[in-house]
C-alpha positions as CSV (number, residue, x, y, z in Angstrom):
1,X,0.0,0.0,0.0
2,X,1.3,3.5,-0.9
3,X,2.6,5.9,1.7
4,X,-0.1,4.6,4.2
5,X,-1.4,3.3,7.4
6,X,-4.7,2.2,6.0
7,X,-4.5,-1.7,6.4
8,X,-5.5,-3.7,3.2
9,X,-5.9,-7.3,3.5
10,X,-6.6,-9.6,0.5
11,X,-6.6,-13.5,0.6
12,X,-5.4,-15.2,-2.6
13,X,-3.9,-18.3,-3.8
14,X,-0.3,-19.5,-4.8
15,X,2.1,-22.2,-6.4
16,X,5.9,-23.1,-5.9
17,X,7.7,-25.2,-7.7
18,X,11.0,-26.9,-6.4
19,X,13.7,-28.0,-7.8
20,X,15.8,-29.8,-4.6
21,X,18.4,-31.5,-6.5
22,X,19.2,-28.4,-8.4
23,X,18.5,-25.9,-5.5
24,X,16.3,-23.3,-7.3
25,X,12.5,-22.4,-7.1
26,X,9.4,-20.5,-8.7
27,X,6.3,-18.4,-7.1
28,X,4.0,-16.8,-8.1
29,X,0.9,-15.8,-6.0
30,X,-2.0,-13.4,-6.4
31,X,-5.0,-11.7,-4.8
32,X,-8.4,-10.1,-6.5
33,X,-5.8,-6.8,-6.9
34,X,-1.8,-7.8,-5.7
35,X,0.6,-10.4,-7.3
36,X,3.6,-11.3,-6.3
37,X,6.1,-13.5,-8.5
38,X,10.1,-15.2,-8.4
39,X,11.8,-17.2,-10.7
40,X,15.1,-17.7,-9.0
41,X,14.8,-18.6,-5.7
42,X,17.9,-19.7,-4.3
43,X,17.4,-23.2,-2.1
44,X,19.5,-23.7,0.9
45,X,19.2,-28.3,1.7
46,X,20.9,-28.1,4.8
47,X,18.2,-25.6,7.0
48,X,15.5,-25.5,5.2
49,X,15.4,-21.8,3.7
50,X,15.1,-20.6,0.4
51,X,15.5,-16.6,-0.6
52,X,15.2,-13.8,-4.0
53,X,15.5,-11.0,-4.9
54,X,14.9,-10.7,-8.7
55,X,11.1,-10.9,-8.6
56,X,8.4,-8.1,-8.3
57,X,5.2,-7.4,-6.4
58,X,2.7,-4.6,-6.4
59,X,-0.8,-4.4,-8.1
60,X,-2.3,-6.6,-11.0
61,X,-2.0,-4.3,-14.2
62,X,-0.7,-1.8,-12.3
63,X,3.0,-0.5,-10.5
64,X,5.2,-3.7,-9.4
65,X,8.3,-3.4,-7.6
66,X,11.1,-5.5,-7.2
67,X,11.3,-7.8,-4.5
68,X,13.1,-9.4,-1.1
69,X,11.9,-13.1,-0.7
70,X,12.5,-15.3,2.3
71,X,10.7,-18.5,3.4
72,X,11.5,-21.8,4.5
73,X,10.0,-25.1,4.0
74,X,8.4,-27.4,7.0
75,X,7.2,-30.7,8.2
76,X,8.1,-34.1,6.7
77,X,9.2,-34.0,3.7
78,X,9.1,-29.8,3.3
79,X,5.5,-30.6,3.1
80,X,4.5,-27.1,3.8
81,X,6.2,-23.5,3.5
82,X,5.7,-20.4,4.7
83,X,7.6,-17.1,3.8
84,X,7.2,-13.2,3.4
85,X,7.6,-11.4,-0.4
86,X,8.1,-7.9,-0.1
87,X,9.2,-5.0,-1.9
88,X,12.3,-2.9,-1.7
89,X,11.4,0.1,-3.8
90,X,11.5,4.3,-3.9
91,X,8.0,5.1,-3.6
92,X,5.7,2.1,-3.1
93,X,5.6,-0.4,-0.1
94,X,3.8,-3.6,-0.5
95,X,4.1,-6.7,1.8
96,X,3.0,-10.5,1.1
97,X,2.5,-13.3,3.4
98,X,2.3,-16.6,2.3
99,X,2.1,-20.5,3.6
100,X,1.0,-23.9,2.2
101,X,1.2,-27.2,1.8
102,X,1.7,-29.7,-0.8
């Protein structure tokens, strides 16, 4: 949300895609009016975490930012995840949260 304190809460859906063996991922998630997407996330085996930083965020058909990603995978066999999108721009601000499972 832009320069304010107004909270705006949208729920929406998303999918990941992993790539273990090759430590890379893919998101991309969206509301009725946000999306947020990343193509190279960066895998880390040995804790669980997984970051970006080339992907964007902001409103569907409208300003997008570029993005800091972090998450990590959970359970038995990372068979959910949970992580926070959000932007690291000049003049917008927008925030995502999101978790899942397989």
């Amino acid at each position: 949300m832009k320069n304010s304190s107004v909270q705006i809460q949208e729920n929406g859906t998303f999918t990941m895609t992993s790539d273990f063996a090759n430590q890379t991922a893919s998101i991309a998630a969206n509301t009725s009016n946000y999306i947020f997407n990343e193509n190279n996330i960066v895998l880390n085996n040995s804790d669980g975490s997984f970051s970006g930083t080339t992907g964007n965020i902001g409103i569907i058909g409208g300003t997008t930012e570029s993005i800091n990603l972090k998450g990590f995978f959970a359970g038995t066999n990372t068979s959910g995840t949970h992580g926070l999108s959000y932007s690291f721009g000049y003049q917008d601000n927008y925030a995502g949260v999101f978790y899942g499972t397989r």
